[in-house]
Backbone and ligand atoms as CSV (ligand in chain L), in Angstrom:
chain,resi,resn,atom,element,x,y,z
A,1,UNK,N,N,9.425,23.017,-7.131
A,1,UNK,CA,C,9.192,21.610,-7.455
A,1,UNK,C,C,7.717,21.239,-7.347
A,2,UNK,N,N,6.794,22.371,-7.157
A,2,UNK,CA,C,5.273,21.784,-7.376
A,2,UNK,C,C,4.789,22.758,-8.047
A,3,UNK,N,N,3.346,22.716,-8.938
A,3,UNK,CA,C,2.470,23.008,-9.506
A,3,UNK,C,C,1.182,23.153,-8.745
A,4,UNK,N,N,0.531,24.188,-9.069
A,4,UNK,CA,C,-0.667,23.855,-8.463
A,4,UNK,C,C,-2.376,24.012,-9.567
A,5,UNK,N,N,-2.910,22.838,-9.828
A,5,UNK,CA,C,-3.939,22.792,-10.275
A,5,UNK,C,C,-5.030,22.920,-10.139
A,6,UNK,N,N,-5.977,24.298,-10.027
A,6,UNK,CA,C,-6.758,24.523,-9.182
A,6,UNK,C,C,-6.546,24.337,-7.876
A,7,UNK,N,N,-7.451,23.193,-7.004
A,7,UNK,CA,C,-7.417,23.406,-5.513
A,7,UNK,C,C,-6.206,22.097,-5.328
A,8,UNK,N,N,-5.404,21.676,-6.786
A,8,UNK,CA,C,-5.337,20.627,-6.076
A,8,UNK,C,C,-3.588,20.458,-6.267
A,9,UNK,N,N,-3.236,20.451,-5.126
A,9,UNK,CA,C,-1.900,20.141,-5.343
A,9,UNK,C,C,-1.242,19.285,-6.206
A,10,UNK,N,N,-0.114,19.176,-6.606
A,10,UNK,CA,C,0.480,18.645,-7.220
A,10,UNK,C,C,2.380,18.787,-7.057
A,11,UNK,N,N,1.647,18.125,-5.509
A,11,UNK,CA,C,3.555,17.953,-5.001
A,11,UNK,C,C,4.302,16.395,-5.419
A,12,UNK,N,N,5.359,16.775,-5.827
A,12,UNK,CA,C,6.545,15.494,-6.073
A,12,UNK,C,C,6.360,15.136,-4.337
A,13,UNK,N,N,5.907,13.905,-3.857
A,13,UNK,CA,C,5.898,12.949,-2.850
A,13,UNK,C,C,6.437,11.579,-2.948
A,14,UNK,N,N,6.401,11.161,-1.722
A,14,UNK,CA,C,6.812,9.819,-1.470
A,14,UNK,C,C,5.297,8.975,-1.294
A,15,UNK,N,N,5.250,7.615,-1.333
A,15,UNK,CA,C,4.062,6.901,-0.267
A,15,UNK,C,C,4.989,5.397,-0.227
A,16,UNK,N,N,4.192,4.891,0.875
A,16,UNK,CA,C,4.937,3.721,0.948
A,16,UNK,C,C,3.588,2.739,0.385
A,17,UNK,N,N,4.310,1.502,0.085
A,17,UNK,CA,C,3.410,0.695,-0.378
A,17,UNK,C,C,4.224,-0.464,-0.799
A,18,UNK,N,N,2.954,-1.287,0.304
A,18,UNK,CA,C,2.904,-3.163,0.553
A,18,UNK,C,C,2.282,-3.618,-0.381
A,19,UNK,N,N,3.062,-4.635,-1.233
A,19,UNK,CA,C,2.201,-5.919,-1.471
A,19,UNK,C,C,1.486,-6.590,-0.519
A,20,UNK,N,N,0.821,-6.535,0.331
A,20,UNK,CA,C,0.483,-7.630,1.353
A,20,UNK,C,C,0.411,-9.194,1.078
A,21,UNK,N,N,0.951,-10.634,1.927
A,21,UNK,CA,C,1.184,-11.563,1.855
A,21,UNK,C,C,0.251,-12.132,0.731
A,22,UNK,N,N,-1.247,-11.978,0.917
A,22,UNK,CA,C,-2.195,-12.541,-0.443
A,22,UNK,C,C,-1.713,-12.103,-1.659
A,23,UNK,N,N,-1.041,-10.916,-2.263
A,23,UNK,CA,C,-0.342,-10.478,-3.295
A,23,UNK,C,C,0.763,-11.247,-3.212
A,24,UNK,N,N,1.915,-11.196,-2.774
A,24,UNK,CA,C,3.425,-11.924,-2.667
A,24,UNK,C,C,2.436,-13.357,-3.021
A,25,UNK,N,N,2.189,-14.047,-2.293
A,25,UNK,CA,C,1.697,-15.530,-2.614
A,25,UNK,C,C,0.956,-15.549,-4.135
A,26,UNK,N,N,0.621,-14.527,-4.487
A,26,UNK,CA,C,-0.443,-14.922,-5.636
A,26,UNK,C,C,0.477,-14.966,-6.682
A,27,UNK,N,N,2.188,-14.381,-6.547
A,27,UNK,CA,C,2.583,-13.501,-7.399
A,27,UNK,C,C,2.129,-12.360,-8.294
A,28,UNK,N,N,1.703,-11.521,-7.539
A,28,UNK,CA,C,1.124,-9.904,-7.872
A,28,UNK,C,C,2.107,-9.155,-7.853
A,29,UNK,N,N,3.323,-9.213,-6.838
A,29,UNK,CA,C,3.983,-8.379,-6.858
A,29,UNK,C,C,4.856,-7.281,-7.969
A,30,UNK,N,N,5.007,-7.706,-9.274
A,30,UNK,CA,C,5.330,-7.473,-10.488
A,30,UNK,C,C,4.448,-6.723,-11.376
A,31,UNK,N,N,2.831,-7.642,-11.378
A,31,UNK,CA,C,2.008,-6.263,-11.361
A,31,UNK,C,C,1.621,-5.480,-11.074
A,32,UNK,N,N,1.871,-5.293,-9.565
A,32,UNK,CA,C,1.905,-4.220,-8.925
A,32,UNK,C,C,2.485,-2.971,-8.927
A,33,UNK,N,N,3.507,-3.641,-9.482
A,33,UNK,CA,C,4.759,-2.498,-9.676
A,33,UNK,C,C,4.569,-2.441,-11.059
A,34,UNK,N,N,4.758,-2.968,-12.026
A,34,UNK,CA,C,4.278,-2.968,-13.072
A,34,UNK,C,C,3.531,-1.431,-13.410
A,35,UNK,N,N,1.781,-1.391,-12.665
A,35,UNK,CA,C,1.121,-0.597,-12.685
A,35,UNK,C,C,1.996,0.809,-12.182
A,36,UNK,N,N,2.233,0.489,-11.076
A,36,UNK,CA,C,3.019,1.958,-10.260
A,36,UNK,C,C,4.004,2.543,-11.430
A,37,UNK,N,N,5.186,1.576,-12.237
A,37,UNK,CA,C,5.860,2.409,-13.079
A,37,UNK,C,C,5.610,3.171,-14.191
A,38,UNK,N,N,3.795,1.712,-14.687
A,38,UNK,CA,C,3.369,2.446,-15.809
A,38,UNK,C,C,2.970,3.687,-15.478
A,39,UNK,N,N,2.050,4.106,-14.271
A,39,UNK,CA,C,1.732,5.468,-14.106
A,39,UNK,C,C,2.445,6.513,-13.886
A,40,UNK,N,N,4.409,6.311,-14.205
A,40,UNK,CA,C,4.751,7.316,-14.151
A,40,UNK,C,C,5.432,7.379,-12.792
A,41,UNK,N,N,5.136,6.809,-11.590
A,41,UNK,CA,C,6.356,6.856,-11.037
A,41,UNK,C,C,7.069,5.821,-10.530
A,42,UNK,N,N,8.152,6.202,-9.651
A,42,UNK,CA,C,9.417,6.290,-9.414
A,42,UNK,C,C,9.737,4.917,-8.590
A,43,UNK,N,N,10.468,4.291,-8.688
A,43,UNK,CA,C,10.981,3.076,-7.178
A,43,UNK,C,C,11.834,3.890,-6.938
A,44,UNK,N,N,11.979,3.902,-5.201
A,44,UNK,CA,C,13.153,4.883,-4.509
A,44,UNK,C,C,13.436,3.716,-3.857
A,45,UNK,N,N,12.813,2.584,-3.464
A,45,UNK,CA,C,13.207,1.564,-2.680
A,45,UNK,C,C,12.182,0.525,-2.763
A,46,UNK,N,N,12.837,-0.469,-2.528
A,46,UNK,CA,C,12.518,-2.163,-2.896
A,46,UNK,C,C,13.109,-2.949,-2.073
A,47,UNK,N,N,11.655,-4.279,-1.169
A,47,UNK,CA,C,11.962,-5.018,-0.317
A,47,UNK,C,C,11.273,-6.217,-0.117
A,48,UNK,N,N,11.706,-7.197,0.230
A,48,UNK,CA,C,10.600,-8.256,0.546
A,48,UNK,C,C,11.179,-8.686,2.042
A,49,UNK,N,N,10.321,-8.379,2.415
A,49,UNK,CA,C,10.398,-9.130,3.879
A,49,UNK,C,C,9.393,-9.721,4.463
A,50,UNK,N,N,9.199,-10.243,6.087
A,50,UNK,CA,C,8.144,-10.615,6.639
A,50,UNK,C,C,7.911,-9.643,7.871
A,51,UNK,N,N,6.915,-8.826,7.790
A,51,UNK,CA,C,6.628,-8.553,8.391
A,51,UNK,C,C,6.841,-8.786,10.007
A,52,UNK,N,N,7.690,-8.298,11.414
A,52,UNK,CA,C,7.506,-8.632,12.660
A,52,UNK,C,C,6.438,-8.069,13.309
A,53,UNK,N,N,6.097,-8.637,14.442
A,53,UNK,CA,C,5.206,-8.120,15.019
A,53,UNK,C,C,4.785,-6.358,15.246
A,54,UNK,N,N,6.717,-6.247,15.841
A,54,UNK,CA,C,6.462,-4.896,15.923
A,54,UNK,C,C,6.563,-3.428,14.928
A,55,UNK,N,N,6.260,-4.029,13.776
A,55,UNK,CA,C,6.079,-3.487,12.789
A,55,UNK,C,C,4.998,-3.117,12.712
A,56,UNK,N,N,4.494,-4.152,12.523
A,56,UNK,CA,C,2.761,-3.812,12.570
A,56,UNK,C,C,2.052,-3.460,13.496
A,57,UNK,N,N,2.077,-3.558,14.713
A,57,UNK,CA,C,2.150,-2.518,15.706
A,57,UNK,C,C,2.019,-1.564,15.485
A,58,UNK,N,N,2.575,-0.912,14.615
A,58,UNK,CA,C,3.314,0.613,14.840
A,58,UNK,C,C,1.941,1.208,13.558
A,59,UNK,N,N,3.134,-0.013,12.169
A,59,UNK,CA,C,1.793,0.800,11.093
A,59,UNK,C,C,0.385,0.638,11.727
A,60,UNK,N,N,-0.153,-0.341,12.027
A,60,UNK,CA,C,-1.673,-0.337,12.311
A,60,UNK,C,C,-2.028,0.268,13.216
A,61,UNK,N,N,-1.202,1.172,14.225
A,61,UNK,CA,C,-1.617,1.513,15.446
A,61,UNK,C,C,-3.105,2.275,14.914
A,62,UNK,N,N,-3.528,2.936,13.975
A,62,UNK,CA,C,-4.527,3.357,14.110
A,62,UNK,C,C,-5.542,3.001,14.167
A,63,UNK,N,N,-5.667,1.471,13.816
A,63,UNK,CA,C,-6.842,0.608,14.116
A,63,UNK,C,C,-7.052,-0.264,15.265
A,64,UNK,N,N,-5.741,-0.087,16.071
A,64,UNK,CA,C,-5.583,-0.779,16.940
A,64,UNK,C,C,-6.942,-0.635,17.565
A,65,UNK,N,N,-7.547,-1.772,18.483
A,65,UNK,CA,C,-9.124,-1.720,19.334
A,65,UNK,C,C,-9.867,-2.176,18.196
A,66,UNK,N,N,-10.329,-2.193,17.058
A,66,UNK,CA,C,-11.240,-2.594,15.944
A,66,UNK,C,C,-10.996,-3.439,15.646
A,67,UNK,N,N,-12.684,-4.306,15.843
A,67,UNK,CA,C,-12.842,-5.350,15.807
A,67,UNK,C,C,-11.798,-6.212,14.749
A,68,UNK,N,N,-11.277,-5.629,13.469
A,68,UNK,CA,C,-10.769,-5.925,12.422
A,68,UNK,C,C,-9.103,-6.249,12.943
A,69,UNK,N,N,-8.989,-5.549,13.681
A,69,UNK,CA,C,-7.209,-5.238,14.052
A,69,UNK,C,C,-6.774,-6.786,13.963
A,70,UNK,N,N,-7.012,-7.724,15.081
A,70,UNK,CA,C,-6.399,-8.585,15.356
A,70,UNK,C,C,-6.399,-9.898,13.692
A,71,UNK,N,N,-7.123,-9.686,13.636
A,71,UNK,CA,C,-7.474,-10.767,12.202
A,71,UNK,C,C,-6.706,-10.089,11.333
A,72,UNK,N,N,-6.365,-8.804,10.900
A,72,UNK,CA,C,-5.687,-7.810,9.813
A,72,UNK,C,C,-3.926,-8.284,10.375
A,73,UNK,N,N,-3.436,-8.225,11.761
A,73,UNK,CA,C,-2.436,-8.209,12.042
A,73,UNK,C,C,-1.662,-9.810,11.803
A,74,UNK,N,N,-2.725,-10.575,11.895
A,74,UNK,CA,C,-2.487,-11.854,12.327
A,74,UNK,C,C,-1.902,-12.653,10.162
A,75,UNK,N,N,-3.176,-11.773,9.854
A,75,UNK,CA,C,-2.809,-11.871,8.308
A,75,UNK,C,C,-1.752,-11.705,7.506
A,76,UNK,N,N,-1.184,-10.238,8.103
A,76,UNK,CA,C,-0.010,-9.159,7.183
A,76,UNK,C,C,1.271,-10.118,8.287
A,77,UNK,N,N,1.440,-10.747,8.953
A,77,UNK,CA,C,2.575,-11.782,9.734
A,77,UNK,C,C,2.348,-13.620,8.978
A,78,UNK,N,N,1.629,-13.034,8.110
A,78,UNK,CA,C,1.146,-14.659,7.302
A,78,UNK,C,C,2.645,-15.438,6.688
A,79,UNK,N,N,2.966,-13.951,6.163
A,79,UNK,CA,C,4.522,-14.200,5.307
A,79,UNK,C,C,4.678,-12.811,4.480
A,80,UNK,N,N,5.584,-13.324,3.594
A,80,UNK,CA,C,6.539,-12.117,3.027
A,80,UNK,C,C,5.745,-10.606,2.493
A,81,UNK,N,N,6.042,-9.960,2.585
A,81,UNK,CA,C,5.436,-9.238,2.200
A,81,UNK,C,C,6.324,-8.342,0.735
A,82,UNK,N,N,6.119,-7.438,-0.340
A,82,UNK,CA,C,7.106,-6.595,-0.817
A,82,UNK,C,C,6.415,-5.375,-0.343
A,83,UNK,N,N,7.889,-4.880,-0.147
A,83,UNK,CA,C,7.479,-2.786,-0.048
A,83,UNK,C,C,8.274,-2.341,-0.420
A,84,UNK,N,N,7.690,-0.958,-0.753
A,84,UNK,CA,C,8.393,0.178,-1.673
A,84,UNK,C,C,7.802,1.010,-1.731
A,85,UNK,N,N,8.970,1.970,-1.806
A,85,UNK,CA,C,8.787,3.280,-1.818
A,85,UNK,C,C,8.520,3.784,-2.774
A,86,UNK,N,N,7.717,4.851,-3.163
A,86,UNK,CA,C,7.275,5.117,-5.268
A,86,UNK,C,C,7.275,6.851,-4.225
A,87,UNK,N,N,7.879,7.187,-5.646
A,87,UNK,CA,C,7.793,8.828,-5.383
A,87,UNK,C,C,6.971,9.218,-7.040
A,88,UNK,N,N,6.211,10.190,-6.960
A,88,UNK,CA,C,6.396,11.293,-7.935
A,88,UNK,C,C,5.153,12.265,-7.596
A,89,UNK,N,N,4.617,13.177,-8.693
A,89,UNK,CA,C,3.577,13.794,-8.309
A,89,UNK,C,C,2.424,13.432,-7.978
A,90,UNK,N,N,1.936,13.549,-6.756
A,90,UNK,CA,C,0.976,12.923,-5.874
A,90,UNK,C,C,0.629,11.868,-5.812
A,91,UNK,N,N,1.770,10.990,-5.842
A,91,UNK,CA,C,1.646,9.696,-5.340
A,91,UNK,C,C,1.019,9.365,-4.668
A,92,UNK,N,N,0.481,9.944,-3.226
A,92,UNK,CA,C,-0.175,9.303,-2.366
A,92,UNK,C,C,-1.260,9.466,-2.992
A,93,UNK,N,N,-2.456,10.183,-2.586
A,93,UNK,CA,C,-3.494,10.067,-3.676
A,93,UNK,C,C,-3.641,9.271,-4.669
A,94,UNK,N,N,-2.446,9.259,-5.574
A,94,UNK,CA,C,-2.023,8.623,-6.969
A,94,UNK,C,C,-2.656,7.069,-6.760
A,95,UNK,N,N,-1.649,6.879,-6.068
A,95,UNK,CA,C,-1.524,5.310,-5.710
A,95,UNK,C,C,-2.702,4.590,-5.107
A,96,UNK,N,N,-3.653,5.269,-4.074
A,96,UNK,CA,C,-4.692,5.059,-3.641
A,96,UNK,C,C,-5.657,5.079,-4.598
A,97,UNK,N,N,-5.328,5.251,-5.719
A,97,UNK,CA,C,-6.498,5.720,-6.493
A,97,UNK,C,C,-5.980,4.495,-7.720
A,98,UNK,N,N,-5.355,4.073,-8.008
A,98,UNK,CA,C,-4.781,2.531,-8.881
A,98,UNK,C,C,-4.918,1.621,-7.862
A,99,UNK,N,N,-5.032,1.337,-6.484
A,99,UNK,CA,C,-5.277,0.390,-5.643
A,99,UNK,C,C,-6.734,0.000,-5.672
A,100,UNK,N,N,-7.729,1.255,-5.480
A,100,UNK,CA,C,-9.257,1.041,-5.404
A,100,UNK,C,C,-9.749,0.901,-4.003
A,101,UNK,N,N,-10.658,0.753,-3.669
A,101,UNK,CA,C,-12.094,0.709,-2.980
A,101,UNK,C,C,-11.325,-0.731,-1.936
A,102,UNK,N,N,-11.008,0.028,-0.296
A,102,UNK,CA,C,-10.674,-1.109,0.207
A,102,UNK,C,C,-10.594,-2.552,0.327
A,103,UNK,N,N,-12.191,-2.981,-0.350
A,103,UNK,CA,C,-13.255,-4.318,-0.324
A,103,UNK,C,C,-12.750,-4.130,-1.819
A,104,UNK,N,N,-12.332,-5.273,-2.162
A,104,UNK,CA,C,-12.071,-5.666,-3.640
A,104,UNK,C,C,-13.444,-6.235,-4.197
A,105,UNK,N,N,-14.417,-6.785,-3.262
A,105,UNK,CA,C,-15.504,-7.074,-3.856
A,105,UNK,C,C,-16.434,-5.637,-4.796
A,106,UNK,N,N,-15.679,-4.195,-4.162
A,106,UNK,CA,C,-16.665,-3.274,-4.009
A,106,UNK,C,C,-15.478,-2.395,-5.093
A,107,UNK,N,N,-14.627,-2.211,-5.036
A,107,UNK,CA,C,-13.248,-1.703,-6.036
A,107,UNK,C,C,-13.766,-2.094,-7.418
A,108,UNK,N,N,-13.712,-0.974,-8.385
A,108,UNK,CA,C,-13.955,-0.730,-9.744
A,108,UNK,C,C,-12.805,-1.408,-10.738
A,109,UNK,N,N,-13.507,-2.076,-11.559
A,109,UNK,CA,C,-12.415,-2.621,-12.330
A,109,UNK,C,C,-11.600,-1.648,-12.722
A,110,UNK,N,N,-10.446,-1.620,-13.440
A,110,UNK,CA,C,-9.100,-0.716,-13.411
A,110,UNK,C,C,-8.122,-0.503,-12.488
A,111,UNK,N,N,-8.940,-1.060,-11.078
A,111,UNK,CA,C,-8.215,-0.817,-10.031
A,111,UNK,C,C,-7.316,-1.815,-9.810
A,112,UNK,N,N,-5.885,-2.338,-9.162
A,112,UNK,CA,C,-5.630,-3.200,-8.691
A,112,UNK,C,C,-6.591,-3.989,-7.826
A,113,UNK,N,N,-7.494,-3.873,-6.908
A,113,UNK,CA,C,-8.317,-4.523,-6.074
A,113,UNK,C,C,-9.333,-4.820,-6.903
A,114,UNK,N,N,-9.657,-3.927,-8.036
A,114,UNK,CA,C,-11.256,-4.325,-8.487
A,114,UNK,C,C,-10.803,-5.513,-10.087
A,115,UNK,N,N,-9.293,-5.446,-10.068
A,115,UNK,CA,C,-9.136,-6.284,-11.548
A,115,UNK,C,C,-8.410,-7.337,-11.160
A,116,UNK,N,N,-7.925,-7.502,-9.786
A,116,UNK,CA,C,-6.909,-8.667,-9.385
A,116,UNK,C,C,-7.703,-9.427,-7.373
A,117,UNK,N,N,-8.556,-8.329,-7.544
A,117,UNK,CA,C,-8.986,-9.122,-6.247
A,117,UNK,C,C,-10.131,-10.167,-6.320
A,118,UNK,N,N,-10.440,-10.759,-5.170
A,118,UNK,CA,C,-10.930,-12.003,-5.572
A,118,UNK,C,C,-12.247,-12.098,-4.431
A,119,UNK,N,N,-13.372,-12.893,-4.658
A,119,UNK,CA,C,-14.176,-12.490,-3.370
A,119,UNK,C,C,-14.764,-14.175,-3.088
A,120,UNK,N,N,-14.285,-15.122,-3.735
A,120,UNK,CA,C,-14.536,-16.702,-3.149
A,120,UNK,C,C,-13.920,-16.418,-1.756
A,121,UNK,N,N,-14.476,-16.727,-0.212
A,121,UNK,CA,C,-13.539,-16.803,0.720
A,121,UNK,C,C,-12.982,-15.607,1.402
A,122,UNK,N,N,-12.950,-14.367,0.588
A,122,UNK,CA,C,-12.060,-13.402,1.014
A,122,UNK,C,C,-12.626,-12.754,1.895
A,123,UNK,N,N,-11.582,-12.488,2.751
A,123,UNK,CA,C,-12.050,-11.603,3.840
A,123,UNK,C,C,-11.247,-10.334,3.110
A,124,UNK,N,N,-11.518,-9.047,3.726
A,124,UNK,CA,C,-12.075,-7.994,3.417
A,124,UNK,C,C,-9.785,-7.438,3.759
A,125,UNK,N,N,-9.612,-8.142,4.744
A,125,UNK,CA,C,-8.160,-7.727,4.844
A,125,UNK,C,C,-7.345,-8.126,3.536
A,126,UNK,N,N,-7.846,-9.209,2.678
A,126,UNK,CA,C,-7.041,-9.723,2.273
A,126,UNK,C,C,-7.108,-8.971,0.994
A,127,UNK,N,N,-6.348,-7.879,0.354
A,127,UNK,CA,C,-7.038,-6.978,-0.550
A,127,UNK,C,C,-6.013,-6.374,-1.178
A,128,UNK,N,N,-4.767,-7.062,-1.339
A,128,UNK,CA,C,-3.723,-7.190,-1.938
A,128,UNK,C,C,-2.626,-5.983,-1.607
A,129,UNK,N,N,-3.195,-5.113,-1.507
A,129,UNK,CA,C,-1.856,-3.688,-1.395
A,129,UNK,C,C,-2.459,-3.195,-0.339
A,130,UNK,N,N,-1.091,-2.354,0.078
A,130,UNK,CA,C,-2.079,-1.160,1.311
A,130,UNK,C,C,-0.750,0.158,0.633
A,131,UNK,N,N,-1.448,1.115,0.936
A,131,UNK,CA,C,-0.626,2.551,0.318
A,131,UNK,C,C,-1.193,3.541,1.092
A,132,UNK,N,N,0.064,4.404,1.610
A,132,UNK,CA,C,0.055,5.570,2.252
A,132,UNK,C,C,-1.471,6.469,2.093
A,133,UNK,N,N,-1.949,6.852,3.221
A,133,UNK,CA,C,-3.036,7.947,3.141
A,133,UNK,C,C,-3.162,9.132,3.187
A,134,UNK,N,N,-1.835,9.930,3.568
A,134,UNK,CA,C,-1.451,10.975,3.904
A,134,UNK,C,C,0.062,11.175,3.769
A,135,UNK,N,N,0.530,12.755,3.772
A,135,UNK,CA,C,1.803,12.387,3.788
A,135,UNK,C,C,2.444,12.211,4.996
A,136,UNK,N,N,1.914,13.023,6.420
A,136,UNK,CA,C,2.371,12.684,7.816
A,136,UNK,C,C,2.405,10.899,7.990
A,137,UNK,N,N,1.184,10.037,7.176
A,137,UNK,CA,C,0.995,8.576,7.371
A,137,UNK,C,C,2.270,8.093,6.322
A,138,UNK,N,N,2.488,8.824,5.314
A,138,UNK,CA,C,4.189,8.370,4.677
A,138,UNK,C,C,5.219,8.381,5.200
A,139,UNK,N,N,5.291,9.829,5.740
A,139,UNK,CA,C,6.542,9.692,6.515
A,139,UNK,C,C,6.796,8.772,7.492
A,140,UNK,N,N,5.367,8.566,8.283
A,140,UNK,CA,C,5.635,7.535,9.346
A,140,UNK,C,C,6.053,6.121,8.894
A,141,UNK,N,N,5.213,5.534,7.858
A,141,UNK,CA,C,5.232,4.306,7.570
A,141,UNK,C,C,6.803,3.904,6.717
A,142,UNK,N,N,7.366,5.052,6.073
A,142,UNK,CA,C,8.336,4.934,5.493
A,142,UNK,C,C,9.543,5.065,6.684
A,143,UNK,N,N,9.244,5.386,7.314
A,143,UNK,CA,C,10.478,5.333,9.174
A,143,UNK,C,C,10.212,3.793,9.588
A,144,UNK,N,N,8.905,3.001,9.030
A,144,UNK,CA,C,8.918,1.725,9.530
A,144,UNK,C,C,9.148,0.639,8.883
A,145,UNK,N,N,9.597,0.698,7.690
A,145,UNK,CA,C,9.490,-0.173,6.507
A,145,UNK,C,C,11.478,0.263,6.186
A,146,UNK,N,N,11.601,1.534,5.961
A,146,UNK,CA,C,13.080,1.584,5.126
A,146,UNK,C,C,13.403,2.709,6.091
A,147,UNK,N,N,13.846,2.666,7.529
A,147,UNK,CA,C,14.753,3.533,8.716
A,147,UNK,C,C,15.609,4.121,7.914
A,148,UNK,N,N,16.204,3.408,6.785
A,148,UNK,CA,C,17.245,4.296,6.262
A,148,UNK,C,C,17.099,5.080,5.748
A,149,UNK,N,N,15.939,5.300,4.854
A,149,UNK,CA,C,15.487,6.558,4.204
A,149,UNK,C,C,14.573,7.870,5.257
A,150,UNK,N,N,14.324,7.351,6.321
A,150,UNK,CA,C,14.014,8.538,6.979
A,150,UNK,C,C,14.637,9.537,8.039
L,1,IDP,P1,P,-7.075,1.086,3.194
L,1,IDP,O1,O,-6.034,-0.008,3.160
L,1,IDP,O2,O,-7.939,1.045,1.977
L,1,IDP,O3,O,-6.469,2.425,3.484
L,1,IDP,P2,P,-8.017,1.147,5.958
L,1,IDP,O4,O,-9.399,1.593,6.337
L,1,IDP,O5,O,-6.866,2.022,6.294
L,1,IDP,O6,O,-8.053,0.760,4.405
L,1,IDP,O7,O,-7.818,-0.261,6.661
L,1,IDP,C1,C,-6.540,-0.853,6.691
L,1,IDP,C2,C,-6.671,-2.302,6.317
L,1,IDP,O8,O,-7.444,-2.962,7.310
L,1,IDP,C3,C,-7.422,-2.548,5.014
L,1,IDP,O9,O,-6.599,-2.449,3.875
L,1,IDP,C4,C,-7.901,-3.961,5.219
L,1,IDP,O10,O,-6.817,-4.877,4.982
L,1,IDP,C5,C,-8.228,-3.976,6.694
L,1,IDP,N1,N,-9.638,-3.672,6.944
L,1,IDP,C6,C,-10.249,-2.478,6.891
L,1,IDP,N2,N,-11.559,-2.575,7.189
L,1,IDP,C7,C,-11.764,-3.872,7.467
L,1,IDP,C8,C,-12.929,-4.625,7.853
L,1,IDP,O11,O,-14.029,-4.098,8.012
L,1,IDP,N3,N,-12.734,-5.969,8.033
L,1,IDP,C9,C,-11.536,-6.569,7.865
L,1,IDP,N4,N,-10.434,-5.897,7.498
L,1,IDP,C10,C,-10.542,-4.577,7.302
């Protein structure tokens, strides 16, 4: 079930991936997904919820202590969020790479962040999607978002 292209893999994966609340409110969520199906892959799962505390906890633990944490956490508990699961070949990568350049001020147009983000006001959290970085960071985040699938 994989290929390999030169150095670069090309495994059928999972990633997880948030609309974050500034997306849900803007109604992005549709183009979001939108983009994800045009590129070919997959919904394995679909959700809107609000974020609890101890959710985010868990996903952000890696920033936890930075300066950014508490303002990022306080944000993604704003309100609803959508998530989903997108599978296909190298999604993670994939997806990070249709999202763009964390800072939407700094994200290349084409990107979701560099063609839908906004920089009147914006702080730097508010940057519409967040998507898996790894696949150990998929598996985890997908145990925190949809328990049932992991
Ligand atoms: P990523 O979402 O592009 O993977 P990360 O470095 O993993 O970026 O950071 C997670 C999230 O934390 C970002 O999407 C953004 O919402 C927020 N963030 C990152 N760096 C900063 C910062 O310097 N100020 C405020 N928020 C930040």
């Amino acid at each position: 079930r994989s290929i390999r292209v030169g150095a670069v893999s090309e495994q059928i994966e999972r990633s997880l991936v948030l609309v974050k609340p500034d997306g849900y409110r803007r109604g992005l969520s549709g183009e979001v997904l939108r983009r994800i199906e045009a590129k070919g892959y997959t919904l394995v799962a679909l959700a809107v919820t609000t974020p609890t505390a101890e959710q985010l906890a868990t996903h952000y633990a890696e920033h936890e202590g930075k300066p950014f944490y508490e303002p990022l956490v306080e944000f993604m508990s704003s309100g609803p969020v959508t998530a989903a699961v997108i599978e296909g070949h190298g999604c993670i990568p994939g997806f990070r790479a249709l999202a763009g350049a964390t800072d939407p001020t700094a994200a290349l147009p084409g990107t979701i962040r560099g063609d839908l983000g906004r920089d009147w006001g914006l702080k730097v959290q508010q940057n519409i999607v967040h998507g898996s970085d790894s696949p150990e960071s998929a598996a985890r985040e997908i145990g925190i978002w949809f328990p049932e699938l992991s």
